[in-house]
N, C-alpha and C positions, 0 to 999 in steps of 0.2 A: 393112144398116142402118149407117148413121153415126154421130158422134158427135149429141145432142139438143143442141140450142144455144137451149132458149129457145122461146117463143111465137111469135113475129115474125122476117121475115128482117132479120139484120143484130144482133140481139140474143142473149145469152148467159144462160147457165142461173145463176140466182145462188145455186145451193147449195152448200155446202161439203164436200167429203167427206174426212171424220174417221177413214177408215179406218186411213193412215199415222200420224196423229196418237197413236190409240188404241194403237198396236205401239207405236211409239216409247212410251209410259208405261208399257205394260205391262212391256218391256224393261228399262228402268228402278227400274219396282216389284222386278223379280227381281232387281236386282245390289242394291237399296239393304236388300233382305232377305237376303241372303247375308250382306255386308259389315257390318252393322249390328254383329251377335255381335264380328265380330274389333275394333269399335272401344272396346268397352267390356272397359279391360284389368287395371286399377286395379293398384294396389300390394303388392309382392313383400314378403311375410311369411311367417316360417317359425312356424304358429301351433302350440300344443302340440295335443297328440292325448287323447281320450278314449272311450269306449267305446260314449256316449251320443250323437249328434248330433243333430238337427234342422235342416230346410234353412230359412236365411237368405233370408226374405222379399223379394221383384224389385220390390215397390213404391216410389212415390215418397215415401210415408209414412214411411218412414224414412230413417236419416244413421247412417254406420259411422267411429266415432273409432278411429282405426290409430295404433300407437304401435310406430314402427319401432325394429329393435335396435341405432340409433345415436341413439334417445330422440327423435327428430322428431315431431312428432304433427300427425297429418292429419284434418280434420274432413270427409268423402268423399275429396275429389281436392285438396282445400284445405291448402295449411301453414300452422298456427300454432305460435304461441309459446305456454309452458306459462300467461303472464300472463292471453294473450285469450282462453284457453278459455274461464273461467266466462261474460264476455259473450257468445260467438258462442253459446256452448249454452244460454244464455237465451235469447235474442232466437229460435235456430231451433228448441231443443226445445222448451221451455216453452211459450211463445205460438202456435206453431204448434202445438204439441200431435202432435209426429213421435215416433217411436222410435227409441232411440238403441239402440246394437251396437257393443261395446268388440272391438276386433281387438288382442290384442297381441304379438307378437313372443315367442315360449317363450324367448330369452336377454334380454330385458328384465327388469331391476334389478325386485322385487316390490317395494319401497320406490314404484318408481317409477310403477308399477300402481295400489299405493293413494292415491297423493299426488294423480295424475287422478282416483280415484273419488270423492275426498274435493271435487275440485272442481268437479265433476261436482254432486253431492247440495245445494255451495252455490249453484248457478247454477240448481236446480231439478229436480231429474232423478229423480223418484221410480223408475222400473224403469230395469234395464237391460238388456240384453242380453248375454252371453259370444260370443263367436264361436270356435270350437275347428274342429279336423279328427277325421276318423273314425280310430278307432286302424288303424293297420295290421296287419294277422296277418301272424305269422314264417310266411316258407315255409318253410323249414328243420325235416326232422321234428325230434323230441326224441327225443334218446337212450335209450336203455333202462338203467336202475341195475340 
């Protein structure tokens, strides 16, 4: 049997076949699901530890204010100045109606914690969220008195 070329002598079979096609996406689909994780890397914070955590929500519903411990303050992936914060978190908390998640730095100034929280509450911001780490247990046994 040979190739089918079609109805008539001299004509060609005009279907397409999708098989190459189909690998090559599927291919594809696997490297863009591996890679996808390493692309989302966000900002290095050394956040204080407590005993209590709860995991931080993956949805697009919410927006995490980072306040790094050289006082920078980052609205997700965004820099701003301490002036534009109350606007940017009106316009994206408030009226969107997003949750907002304070990250900040365990050597960041507590003066300087409350001074964003306070403009935070004028821009609108009735909850908020902490964002902490889980405390770490000493491996180290304890001695005996």
């Amino acid at each position: 049997m040979g190739m089918a070329t079609g109805g008539g002598r001299g004509s060609y079979l005009a279907d397409i076949n999708v098989t190459p096609f189909v690998d090559v996406m599927l291919v594809l689909l696997i490297i863009f699901m591996v890679t996808a994780p390493m692309m989302t890397q966000g900002l290095e914070v050394d956040l204080p530890q407590t005993k209590t955590v709860t995991t931080l929500p993956k949805d697009s519903e919410n927006l995490v204010l980072t306040i790094k411990r050289d006082g920078s303050i980052y609205l997700d992936d965004y820099n701003l100045k301490l002036e534009e914060l109350q606007g940017h978190v009106s316009r994206l908390v408030t009226e969107q109606k997003k949750l907002l998640f304070l990250r900040a730095d365990k050597d960041v100034p507590y003066g300087m914690v409350v001074q964003v929280m306070g403009l935070l509450k004028a821009g609108g911001v009735d909850k908020l969220g902490m964002v902490a780490e889980p405390e770490k247990e000493d491996t180290k046994p304890k001695a005996k008195k």
